[in-house]
N, CA, C and O atoms as a Maestro MAE file, in Angstrom:
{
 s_m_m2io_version
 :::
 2.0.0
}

f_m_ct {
 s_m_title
 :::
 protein
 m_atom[256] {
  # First column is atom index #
  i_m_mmod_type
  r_m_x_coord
  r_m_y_coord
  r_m_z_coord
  i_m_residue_number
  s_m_chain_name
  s_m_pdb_residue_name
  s_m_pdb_atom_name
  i_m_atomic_number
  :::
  1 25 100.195 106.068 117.212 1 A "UNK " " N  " 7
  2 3 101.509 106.670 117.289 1 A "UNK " " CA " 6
  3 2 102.527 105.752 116.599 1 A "UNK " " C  " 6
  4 15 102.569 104.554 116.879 1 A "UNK " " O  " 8
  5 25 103.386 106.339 115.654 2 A "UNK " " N  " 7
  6 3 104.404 105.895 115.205 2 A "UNK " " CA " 6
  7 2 105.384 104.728 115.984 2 A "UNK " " C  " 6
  8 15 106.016 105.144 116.955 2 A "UNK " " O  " 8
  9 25 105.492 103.748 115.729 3 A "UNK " " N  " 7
  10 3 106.820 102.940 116.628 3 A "UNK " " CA " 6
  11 2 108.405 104.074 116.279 3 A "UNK " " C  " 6
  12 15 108.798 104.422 115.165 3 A "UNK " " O  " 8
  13 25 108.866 104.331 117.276 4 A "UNK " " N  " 7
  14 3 110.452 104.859 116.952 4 A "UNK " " CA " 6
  15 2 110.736 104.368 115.899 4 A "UNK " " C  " 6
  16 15 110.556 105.098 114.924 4 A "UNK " " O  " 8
  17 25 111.219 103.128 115.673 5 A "UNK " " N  " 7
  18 3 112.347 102.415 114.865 5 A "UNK " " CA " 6
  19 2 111.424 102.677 113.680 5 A "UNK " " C  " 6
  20 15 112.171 103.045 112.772 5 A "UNK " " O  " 8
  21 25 110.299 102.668 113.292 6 A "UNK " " N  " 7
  22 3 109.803 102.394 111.608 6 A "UNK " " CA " 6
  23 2 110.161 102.609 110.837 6 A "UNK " " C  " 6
  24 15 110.490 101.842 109.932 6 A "UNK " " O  " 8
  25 25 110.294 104.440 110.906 7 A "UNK " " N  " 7
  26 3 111.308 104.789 109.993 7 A "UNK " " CA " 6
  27 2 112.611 104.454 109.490 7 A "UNK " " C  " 6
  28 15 112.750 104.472 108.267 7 A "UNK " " O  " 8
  29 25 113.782 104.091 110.358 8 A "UNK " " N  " 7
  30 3 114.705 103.244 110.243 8 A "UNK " " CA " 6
  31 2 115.042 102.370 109.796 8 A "UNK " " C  " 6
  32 15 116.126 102.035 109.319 8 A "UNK " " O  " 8
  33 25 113.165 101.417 110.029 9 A "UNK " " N  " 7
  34 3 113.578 99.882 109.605 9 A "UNK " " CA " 6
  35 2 113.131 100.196 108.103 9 A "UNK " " C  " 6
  36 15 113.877 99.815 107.201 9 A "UNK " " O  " 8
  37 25 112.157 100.754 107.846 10 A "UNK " " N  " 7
  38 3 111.767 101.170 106.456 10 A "UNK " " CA " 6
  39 2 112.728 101.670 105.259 10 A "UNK " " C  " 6
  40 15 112.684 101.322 104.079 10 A "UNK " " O  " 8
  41 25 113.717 102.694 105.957 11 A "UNK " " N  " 7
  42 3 114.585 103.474 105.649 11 A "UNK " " CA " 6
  43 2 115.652 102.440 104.775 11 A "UNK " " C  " 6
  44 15 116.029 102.636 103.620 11 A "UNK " " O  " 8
  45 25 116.033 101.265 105.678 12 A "UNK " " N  " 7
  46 3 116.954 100.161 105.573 12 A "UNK " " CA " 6
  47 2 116.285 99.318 105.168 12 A "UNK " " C  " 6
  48 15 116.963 98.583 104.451 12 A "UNK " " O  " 8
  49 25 114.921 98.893 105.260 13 A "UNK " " N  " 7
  50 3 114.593 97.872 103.918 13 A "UNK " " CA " 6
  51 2 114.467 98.073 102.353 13 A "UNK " " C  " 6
  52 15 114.609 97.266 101.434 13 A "UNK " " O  " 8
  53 25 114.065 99.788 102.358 14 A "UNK " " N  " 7
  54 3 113.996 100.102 100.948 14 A "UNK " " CA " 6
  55 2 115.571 100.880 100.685 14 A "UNK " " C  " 6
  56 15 115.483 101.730 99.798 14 A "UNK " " O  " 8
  57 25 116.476 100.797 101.068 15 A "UNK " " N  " 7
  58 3 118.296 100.245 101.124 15 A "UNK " " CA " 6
  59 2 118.519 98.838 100.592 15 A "UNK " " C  " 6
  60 15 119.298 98.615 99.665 15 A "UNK " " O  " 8
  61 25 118.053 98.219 100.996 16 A "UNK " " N  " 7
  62 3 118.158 96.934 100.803 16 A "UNK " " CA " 6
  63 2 118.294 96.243 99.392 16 A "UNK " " C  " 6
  64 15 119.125 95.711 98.656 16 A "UNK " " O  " 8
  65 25 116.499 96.699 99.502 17 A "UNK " " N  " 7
  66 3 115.970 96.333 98.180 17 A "UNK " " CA " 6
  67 2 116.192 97.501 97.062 17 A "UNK " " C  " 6
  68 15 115.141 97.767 96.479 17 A "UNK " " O  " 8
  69 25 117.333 98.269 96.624 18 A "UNK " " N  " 7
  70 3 117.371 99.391 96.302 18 A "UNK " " CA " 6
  71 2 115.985 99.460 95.862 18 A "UNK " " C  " 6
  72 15 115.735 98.943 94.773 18 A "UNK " " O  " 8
  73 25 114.683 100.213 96.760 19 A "UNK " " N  " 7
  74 3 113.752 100.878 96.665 19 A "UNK " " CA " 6
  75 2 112.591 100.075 96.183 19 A "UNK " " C  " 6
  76 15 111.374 100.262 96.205 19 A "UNK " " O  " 8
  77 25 113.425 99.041 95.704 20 A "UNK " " N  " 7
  78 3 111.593 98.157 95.468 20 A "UNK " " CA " 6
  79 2 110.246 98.140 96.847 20 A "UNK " " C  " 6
  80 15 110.556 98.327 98.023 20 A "UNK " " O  " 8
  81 25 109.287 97.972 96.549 21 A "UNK " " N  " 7
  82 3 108.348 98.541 97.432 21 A "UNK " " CA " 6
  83 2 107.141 97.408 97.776 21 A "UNK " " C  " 6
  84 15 106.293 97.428 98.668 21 A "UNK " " O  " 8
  85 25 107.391 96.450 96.754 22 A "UNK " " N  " 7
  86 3 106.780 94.807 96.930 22 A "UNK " " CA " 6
  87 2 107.940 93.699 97.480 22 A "UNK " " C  " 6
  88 15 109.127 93.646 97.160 22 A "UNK " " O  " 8
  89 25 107.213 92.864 98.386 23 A "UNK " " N  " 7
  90 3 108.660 92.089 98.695 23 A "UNK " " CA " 6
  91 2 107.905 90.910 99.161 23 A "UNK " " C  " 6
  92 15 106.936 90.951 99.919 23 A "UNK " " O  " 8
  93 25 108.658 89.407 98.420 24 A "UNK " " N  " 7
  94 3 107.594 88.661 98.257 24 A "UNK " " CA " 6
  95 2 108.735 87.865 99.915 24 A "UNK " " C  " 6
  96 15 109.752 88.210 100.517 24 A "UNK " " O  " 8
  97 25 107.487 86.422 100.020 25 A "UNK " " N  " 7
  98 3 108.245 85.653 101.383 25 A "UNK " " CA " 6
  99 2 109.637 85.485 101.523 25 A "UNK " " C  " 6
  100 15 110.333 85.812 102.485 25 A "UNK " " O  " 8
  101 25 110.103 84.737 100.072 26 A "UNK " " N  " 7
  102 3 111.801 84.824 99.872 26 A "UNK " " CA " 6
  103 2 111.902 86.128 100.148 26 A "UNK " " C  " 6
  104 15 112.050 86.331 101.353 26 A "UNK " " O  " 8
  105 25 111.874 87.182 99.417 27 A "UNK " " N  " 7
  106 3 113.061 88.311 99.916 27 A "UNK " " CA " 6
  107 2 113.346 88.741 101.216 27 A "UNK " " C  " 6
  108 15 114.422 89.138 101.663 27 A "UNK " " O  " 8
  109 25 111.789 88.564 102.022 28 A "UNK " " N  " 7
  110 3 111.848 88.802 103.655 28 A "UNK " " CA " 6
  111 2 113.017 87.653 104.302 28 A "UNK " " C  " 6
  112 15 114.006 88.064 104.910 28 A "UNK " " O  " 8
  113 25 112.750 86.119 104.074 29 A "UNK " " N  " 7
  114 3 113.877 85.570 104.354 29 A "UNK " " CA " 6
  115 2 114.988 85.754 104.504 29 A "UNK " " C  " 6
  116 15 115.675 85.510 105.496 29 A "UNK " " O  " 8
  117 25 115.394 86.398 103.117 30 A "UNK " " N  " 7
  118 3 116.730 86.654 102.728 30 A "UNK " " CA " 6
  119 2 117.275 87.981 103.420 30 A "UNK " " C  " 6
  120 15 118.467 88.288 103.436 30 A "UNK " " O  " 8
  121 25 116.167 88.785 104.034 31 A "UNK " " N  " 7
  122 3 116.731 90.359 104.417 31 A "UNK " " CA " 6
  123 2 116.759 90.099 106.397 31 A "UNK " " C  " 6
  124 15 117.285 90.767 107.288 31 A "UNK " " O  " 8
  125 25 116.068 89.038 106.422 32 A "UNK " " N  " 7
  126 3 115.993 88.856 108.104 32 A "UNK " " CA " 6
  127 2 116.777 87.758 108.804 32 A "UNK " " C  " 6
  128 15 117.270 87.827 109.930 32 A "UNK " " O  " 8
  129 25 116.827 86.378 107.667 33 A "UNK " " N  " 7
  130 3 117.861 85.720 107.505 33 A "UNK " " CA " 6
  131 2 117.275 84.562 108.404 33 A "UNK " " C  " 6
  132 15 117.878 83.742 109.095 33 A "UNK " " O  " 8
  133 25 115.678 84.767 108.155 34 A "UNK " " N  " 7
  134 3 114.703 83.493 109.374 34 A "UNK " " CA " 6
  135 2 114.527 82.780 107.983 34 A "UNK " " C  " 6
  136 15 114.458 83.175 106.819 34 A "UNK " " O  " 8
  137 25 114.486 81.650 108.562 35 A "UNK " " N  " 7
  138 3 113.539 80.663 107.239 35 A "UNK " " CA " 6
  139 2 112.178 81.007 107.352 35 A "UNK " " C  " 6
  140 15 111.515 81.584 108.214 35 A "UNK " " O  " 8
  141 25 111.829 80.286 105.791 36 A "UNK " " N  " 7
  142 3 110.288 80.533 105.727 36 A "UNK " " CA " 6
  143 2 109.283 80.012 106.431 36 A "UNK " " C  " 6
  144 15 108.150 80.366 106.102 36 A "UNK " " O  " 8
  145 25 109.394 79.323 107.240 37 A "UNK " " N  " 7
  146 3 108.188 79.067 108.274 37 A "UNK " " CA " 6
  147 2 108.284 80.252 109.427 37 A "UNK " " C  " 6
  148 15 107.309 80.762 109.978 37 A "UNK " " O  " 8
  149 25 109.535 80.545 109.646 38 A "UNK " " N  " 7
  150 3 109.319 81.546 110.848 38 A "UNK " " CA " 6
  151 2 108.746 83.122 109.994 38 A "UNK " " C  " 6
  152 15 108.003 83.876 110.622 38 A "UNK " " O  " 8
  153 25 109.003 83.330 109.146 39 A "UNK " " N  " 7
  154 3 108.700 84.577 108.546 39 A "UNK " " CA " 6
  155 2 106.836 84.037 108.045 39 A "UNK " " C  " 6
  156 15 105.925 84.865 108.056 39 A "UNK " " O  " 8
  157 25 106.688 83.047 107.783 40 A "UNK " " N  " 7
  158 3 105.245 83.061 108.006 40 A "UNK " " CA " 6
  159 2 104.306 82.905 108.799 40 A "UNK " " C  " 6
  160 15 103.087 83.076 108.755 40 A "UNK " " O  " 8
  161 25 105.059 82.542 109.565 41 A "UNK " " N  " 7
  162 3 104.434 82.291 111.139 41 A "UNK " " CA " 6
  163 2 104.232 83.718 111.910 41 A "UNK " " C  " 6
  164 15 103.192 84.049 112.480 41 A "UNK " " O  " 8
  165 25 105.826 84.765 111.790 42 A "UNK " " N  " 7
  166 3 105.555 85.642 112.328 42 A "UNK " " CA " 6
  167 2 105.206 86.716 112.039 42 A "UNK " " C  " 6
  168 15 104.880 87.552 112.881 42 A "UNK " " O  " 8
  169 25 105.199 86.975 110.420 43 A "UNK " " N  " 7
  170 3 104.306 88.059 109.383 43 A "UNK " " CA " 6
  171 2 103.108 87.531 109.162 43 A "UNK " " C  " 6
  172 15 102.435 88.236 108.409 43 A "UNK " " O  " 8
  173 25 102.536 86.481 109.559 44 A "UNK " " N  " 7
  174 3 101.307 86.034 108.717 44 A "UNK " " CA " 6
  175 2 100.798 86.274 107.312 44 A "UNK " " C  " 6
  176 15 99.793 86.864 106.916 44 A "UNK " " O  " 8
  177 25 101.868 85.589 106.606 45 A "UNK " " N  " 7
  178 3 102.194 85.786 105.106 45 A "UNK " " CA " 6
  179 2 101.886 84.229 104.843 45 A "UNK " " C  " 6
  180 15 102.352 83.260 105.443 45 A "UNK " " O  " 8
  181 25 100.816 84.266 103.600 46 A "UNK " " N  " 7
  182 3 100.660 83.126 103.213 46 A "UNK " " CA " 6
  183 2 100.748 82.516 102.117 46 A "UNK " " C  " 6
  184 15 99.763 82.928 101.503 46 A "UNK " " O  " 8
  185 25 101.373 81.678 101.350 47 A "UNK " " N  " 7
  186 3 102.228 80.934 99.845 47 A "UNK " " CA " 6
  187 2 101.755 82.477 99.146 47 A "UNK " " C  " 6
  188 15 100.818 83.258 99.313 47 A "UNK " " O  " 8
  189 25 102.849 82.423 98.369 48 A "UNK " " N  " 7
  190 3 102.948 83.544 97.300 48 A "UNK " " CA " 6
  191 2 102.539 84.434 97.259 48 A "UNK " " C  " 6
  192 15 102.433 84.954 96.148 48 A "UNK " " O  " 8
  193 25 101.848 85.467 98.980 49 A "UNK " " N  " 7
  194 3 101.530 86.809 98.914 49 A "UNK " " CA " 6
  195 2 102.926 87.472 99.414 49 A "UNK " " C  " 6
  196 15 103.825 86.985 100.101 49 A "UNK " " O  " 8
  197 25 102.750 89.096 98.668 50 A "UNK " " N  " 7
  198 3 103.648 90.237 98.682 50 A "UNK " " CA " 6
  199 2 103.221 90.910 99.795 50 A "UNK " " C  " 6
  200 15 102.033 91.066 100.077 50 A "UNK " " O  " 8
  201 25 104.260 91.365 100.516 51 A "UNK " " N  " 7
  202 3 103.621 92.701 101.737 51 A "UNK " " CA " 6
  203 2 104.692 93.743 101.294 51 A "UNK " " C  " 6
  204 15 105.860 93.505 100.989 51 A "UNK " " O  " 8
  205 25 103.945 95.152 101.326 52 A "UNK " " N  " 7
  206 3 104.442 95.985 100.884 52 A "UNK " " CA " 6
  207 2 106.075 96.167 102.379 52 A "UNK " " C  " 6
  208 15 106.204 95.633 103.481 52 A "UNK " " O  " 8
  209 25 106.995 97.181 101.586 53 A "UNK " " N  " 7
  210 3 108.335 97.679 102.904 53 A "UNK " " CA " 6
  211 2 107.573 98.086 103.596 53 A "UNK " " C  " 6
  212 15 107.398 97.372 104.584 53 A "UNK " " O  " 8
  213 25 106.659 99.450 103.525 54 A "UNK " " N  " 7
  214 3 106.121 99.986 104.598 54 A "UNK " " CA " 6
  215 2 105.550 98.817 105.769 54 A "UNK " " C  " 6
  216 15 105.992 98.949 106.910 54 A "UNK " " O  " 8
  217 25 104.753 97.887 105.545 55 A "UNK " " N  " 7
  218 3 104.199 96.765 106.297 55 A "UNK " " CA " 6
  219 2 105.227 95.477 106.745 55 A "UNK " " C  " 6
  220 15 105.148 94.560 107.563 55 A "UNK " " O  " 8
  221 25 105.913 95.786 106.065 56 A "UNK " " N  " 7
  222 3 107.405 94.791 106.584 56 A "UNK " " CA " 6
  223 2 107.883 95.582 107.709 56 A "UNK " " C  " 6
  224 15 107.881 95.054 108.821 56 A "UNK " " O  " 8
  225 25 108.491 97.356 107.501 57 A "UNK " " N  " 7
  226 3 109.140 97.700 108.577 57 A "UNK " " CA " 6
  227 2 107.890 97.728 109.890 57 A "UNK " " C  " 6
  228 15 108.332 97.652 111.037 57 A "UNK " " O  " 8
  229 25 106.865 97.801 109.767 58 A "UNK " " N  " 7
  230 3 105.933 98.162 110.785 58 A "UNK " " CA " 6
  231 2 105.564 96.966 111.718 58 A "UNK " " C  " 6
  232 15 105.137 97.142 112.859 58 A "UNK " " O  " 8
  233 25 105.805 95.436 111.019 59 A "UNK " " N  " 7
  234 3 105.892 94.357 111.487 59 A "UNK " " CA " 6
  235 2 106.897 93.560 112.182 59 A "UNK " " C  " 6
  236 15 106.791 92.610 112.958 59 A "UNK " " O  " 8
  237 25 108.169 94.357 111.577 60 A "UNK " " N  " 7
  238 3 109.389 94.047 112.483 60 A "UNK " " CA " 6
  239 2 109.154 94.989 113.553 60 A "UNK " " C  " 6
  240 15 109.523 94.442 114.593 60 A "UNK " " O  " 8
  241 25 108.636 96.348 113.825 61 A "UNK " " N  " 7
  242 3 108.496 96.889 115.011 61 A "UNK " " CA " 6
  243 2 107.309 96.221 116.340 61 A "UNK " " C  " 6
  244 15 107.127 96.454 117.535 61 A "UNK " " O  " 8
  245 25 106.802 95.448 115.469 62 A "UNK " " N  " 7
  246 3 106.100 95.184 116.018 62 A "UNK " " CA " 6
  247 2 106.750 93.830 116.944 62 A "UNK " " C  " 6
  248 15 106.077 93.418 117.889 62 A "UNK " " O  " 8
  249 25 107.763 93.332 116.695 63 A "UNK " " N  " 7
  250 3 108.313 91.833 117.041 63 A "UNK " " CA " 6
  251 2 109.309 92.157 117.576 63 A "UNK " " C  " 6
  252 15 110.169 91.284 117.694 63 A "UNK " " O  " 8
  253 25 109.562 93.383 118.055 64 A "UNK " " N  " 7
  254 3 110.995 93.746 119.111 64 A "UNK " " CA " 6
  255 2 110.603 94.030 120.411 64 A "UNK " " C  " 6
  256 15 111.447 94.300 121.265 64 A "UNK " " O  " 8
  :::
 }
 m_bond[255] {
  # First column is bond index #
  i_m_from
  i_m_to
  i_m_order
  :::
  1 1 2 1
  2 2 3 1
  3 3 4 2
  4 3 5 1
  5 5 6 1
  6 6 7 1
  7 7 8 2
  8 7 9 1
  9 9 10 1
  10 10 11 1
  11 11 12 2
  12 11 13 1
  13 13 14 1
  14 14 15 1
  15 15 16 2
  16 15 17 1
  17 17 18 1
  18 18 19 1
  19 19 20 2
  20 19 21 1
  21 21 22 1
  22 22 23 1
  23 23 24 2
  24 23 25 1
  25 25 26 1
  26 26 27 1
  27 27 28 2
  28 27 29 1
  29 29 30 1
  30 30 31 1
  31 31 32 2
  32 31 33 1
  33 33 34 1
  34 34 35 1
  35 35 36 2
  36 35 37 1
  37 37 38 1
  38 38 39 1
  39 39 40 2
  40 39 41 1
  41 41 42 1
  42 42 43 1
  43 43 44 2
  44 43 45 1
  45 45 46 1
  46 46 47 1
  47 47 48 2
  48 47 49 1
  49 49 50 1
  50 50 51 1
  51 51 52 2
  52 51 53 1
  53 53 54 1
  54 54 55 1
  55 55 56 2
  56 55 57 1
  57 57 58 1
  58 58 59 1
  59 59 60 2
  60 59 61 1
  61 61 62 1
  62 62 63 1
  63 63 64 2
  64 63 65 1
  65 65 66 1
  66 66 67 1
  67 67 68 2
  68 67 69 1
  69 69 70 1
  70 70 71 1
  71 71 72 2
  72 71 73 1
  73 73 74 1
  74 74 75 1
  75 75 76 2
  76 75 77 1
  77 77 78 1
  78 78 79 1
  79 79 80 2
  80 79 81 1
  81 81 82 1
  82 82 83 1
  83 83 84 2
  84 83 85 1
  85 85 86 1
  86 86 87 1
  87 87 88 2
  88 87 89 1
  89 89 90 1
  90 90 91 1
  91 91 92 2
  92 91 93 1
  93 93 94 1
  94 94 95 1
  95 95 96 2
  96 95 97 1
  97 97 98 1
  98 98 99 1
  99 99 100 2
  100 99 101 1
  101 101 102 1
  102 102 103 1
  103 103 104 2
  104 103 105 1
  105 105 106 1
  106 106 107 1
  107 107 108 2
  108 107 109 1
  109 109 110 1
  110 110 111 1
  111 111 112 2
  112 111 113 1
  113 113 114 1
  114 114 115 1
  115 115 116 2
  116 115 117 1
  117 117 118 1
  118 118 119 1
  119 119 120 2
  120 119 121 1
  121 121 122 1
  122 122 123 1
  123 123 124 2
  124 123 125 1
  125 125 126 1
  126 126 127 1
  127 127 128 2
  128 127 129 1
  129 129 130 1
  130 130 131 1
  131 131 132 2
  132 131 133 1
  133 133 134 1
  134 134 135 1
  135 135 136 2
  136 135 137 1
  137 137 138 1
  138 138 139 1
  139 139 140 2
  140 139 141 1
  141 141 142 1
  142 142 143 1
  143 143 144 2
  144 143 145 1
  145 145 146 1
  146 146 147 1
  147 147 148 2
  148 147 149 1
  149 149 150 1
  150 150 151 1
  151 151 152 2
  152 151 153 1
  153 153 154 1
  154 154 155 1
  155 155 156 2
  156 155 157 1
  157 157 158 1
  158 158 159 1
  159 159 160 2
  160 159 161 1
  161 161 162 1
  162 162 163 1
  163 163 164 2
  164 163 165 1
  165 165 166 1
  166 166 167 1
  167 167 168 2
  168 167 169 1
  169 169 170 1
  170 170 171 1
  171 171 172 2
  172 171 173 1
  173 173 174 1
  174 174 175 1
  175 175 176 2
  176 175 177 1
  177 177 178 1
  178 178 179 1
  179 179 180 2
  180 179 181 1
  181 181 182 1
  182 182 183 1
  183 183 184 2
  184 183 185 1
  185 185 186 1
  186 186 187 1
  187 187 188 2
  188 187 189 1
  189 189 190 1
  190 190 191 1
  191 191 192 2
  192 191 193 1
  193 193 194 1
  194 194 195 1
  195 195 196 2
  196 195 197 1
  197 197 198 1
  198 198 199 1
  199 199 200 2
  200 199 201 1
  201 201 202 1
  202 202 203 1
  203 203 204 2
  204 203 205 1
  205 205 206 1
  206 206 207 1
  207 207 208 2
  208 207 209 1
  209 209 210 1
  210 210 211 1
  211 211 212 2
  212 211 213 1
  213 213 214 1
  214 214 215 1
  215 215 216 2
  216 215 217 1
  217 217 218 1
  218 218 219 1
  219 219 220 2
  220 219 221 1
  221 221 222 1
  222 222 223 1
  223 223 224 2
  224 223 225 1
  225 225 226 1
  226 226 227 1
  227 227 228 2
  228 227 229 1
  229 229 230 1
  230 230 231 1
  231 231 232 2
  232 231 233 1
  233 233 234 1
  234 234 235 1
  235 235 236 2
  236 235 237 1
  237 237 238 1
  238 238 239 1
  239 239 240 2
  240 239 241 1
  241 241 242 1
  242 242 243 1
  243 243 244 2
  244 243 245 1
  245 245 246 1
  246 246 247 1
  247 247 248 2
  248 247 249 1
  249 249 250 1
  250 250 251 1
  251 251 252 2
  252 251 253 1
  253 253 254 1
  254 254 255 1
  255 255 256 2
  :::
 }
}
């Protein structure tokens, strides 16, 4: 089942990024406003991989 918010958060990350759909560790930083150890710690993102918006918004639902 869908988390409520996904859509939302999805909705407003690809807002963000007007629509880009790759988003590397910096840009998550920059859109959540955690430094990069906490955004790798809590995406399990590791040196220089991309996670798609869809998997960004589904991961912030997952951390509320």
């Amino acid at each position: 089942m869908e988390h409520p918010y996904y859509r939302d958060n999805l909705e407003d990350i690809l807002a963000y990024f007007n629509g880009k759909r790759l988003l590397t560790t910096k840009e998550i930083c920059q859109y959540t406003g955690k430094t990069y150890r906490w955004v790798v710690d809590h995406f399990g993102l590791k040196g220089g991989v991309c996670i798609s918006a869809p998997t960004l918004a589904r991961k912030l639902c997952e951390i509320i």
